[in-house]
SERO-4910 file (N, C-alpha, C, O; in steps of 0.05 Angstrom, whole numbers):
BEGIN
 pado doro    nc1    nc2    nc3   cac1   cac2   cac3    cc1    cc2    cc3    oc1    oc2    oc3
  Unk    A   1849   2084   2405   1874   2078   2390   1867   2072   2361   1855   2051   2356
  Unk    A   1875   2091   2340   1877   2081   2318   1890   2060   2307   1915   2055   2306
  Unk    A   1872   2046   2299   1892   2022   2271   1881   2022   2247   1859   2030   2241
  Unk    A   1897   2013   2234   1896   2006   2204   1908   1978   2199   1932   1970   2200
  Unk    A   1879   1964   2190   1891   1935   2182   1895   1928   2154   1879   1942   2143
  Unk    A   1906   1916   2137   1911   1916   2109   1902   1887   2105   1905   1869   2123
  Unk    A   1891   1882   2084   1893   1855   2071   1890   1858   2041   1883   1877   2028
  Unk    A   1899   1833   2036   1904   1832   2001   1918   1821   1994   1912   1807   1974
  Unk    A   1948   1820   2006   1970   1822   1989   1965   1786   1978   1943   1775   1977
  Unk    A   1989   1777   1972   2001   1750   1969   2010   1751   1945   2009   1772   1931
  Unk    A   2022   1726   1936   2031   1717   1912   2013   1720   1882   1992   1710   1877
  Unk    A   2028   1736   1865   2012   1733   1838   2029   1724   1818   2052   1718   1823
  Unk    A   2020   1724   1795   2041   1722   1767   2046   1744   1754   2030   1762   1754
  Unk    A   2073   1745   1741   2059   1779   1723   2053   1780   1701   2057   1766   1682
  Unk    A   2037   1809   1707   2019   1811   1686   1984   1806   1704   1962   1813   1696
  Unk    A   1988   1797   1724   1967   1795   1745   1961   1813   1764   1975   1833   1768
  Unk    A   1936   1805   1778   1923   1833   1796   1917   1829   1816   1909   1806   1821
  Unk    A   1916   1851   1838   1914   1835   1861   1892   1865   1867   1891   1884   1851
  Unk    A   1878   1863   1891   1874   1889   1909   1869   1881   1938   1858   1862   1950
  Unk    A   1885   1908   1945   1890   1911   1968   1867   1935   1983   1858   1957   1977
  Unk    A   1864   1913   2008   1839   1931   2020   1850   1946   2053   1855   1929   2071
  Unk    A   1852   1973   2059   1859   1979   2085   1839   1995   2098   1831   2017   2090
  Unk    A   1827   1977   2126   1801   1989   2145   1818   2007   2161   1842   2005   2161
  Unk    A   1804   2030   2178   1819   2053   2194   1797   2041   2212   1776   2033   2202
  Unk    A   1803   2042   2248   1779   2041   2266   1795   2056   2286   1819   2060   2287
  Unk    A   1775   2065   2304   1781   2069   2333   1796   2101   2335   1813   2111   2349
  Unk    A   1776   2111   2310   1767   2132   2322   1746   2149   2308   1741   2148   2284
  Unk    A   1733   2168   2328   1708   2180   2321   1715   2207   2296   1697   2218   2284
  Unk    A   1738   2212   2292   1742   2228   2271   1747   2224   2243   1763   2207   2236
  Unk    A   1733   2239   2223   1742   2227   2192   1774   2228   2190   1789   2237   2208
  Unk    A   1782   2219   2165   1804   2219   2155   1809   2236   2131   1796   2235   2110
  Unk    A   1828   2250   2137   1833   2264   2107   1857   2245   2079   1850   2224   2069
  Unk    A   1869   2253   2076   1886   2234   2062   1896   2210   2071   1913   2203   2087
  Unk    A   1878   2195   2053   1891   2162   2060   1908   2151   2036   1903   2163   2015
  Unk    A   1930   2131   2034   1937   2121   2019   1951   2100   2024   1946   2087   2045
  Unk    A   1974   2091   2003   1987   2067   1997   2017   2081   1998   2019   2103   1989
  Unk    A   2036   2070   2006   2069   2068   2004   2080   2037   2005   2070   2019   2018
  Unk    A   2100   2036   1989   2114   2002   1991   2140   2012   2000   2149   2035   2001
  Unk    A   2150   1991   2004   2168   1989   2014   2190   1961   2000   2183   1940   2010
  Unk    A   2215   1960   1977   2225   1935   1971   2244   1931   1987   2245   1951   2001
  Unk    A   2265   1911   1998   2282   1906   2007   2303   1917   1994   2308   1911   1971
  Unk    A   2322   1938   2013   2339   1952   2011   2332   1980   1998   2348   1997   1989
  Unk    A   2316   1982   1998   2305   2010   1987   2292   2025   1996   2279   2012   2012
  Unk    A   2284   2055   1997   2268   2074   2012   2241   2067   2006   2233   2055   1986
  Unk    A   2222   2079   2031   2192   2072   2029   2181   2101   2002   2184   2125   2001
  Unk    A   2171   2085   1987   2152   2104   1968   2129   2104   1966   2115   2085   1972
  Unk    A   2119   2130   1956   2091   2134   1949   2084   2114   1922   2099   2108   1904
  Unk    A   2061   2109   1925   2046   2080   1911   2015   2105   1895   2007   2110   1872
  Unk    A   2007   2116   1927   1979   2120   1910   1964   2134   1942   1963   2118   1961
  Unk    A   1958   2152   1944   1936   2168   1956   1911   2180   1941   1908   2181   1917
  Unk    A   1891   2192   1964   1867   2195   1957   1858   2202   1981   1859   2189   2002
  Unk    A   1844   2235   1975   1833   2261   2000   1810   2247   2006   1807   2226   1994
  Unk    A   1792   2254   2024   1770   2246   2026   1750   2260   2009   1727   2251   2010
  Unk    A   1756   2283   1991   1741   2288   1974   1743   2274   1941   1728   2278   1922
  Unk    A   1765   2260   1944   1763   2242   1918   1793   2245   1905   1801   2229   1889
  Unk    A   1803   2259   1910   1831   2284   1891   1846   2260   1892   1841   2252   1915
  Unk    A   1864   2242   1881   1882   2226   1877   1907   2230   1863   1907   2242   1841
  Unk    A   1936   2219   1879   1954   2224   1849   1975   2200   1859   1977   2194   1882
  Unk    A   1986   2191   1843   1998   2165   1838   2032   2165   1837   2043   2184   1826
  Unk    A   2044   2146   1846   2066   2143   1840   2081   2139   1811   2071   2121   1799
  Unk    A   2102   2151   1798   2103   2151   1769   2099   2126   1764   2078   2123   1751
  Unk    A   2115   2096   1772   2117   2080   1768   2093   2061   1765   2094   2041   1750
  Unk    A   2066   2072   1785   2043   2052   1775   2022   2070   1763   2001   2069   1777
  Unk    A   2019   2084   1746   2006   2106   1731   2005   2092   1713   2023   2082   1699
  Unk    A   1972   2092   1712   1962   2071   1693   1957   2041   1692   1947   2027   1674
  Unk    A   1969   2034   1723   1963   2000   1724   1944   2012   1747   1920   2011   1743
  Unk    A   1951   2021   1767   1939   2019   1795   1911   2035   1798   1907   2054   1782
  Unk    A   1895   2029   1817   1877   2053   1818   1862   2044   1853   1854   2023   1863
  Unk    A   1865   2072   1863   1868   2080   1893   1832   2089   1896   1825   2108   1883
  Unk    A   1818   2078   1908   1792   2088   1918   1788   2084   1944   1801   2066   1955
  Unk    A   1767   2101   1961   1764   2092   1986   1728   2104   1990   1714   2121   1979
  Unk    A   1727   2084   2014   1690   2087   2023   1696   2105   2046   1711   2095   2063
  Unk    A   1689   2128   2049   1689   2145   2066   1669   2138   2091   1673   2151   2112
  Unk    A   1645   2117   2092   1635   2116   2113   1640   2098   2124   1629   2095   2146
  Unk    A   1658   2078   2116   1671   2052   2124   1702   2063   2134   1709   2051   2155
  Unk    A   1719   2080   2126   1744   2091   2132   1753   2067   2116   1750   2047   2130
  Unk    A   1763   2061   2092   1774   2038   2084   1783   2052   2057   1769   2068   2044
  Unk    A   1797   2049   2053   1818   2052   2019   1821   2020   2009   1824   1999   2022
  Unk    A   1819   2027   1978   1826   2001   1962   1845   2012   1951   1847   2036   1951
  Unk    A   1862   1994   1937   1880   1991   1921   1879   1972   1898   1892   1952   1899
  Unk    A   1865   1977   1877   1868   1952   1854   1890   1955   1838   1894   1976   1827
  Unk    A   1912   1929   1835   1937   1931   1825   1934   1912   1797   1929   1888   1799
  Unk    A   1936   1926   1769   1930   1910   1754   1966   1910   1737   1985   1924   1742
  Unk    A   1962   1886   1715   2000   1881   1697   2009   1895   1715   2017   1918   1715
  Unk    A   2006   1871   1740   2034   1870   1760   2068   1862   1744   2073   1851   1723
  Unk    A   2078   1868   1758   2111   1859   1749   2122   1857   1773   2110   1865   1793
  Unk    A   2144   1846   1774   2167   1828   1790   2171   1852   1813   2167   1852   1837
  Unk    A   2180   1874   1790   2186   1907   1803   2165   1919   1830   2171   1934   1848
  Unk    A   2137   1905   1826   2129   1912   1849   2126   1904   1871   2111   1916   1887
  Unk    A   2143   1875   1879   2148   1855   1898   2160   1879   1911   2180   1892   1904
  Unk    A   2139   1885   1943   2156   1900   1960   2120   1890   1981   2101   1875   1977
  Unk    A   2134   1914   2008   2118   1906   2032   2095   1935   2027   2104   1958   2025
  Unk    A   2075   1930   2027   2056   1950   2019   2044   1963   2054   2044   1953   2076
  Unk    A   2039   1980   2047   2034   2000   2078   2017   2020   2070   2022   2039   2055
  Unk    A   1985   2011   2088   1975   2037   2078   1972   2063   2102   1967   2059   2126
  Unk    A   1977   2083   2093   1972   2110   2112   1947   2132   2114   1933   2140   2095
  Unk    A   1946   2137   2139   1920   2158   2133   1926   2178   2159   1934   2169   2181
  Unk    A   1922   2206   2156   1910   2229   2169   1886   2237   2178   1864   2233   2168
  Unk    A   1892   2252   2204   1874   2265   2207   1882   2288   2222   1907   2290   2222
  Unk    A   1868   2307   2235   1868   2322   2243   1844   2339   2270   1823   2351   2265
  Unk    A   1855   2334   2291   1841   2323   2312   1845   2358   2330   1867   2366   2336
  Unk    A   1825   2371   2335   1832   2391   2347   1854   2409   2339   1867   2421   2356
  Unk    A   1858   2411   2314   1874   2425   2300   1908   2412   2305   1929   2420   2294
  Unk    A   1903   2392   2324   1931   2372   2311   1934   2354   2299   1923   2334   2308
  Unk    A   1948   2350   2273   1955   2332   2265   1964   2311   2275   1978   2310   2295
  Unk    A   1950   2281   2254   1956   2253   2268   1970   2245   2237   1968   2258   2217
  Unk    A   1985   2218   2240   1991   2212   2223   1991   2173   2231   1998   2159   2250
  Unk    A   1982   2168   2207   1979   2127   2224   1991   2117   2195   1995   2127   2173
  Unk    A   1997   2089   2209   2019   2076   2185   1995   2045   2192   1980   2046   2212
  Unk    A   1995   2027   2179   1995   1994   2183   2023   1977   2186   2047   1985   2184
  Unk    A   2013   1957   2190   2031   1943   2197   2048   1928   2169   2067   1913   2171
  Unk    A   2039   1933   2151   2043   1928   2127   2032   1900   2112   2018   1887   2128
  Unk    A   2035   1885   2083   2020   1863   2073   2041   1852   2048   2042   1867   2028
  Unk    A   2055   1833   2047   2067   1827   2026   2052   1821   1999   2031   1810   1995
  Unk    A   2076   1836   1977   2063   1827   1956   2083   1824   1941   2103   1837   1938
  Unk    A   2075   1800   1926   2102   1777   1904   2095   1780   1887   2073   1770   1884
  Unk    A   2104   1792   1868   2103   1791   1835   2128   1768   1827   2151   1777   1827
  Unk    A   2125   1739   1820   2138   1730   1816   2120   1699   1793   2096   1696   1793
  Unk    A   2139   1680   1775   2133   1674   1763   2141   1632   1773   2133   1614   1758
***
């Protein structure tokens, strides 16, 4: 059974940084695209920030230029470093990853990690 656990989140100030770390276990296959989506109250889930397992990354308009998405491929783990946070990014962060298992696609979510941009 795949999981993905997240940690990181909590309370910052803005203008502050946080990063968020998500492990993948429990299973013997790599992952191809892993990433980040948030989620604010009352609003649709968005893209934040992905990254292939060959490195290829592309970003949500909104954190282009604060955020930056990396991951250790022999650990299965993606980071997320969130730098001049704002209020705007107080939402529930969720990271996702693929794979592709005998020529079917998998798709895994976390359980998600709050994060407060607040003053």
């Amino acid at each position: 059974q795949v999981q993905l656990v997240e940690s990181g989140g909590g309370l910052v100030q803005p203008g502050g940084s946080l990063r968020l770390s998500c492990a993948a276990s429990g299973s013997a296959f790599s992952f191809n695209t892993m990433g980040w989506y948030r989620q604010a109250p009352g609003e649709q889930r968005e893209l934040v920030a992905r990254i292939t397992s060959g490195g290829r990354t592309n970003y949500g308009d909104s954190v282009k230029g604060r955020f930056t998405i990396s991951r250790d491929n022999a650990k299965n783990t993606v980071y997320l470093q969130m730098n001049s946070l704002t209020p705007e990014d107080t939402a529930v962060y969720y990271c996702n990853a693929d794979q592709i298992v005998g020529f079917i696609p998998y798709n895994y979510w976390g359980q998600g990690t709050q994060v407060t941009v607040s003053s």
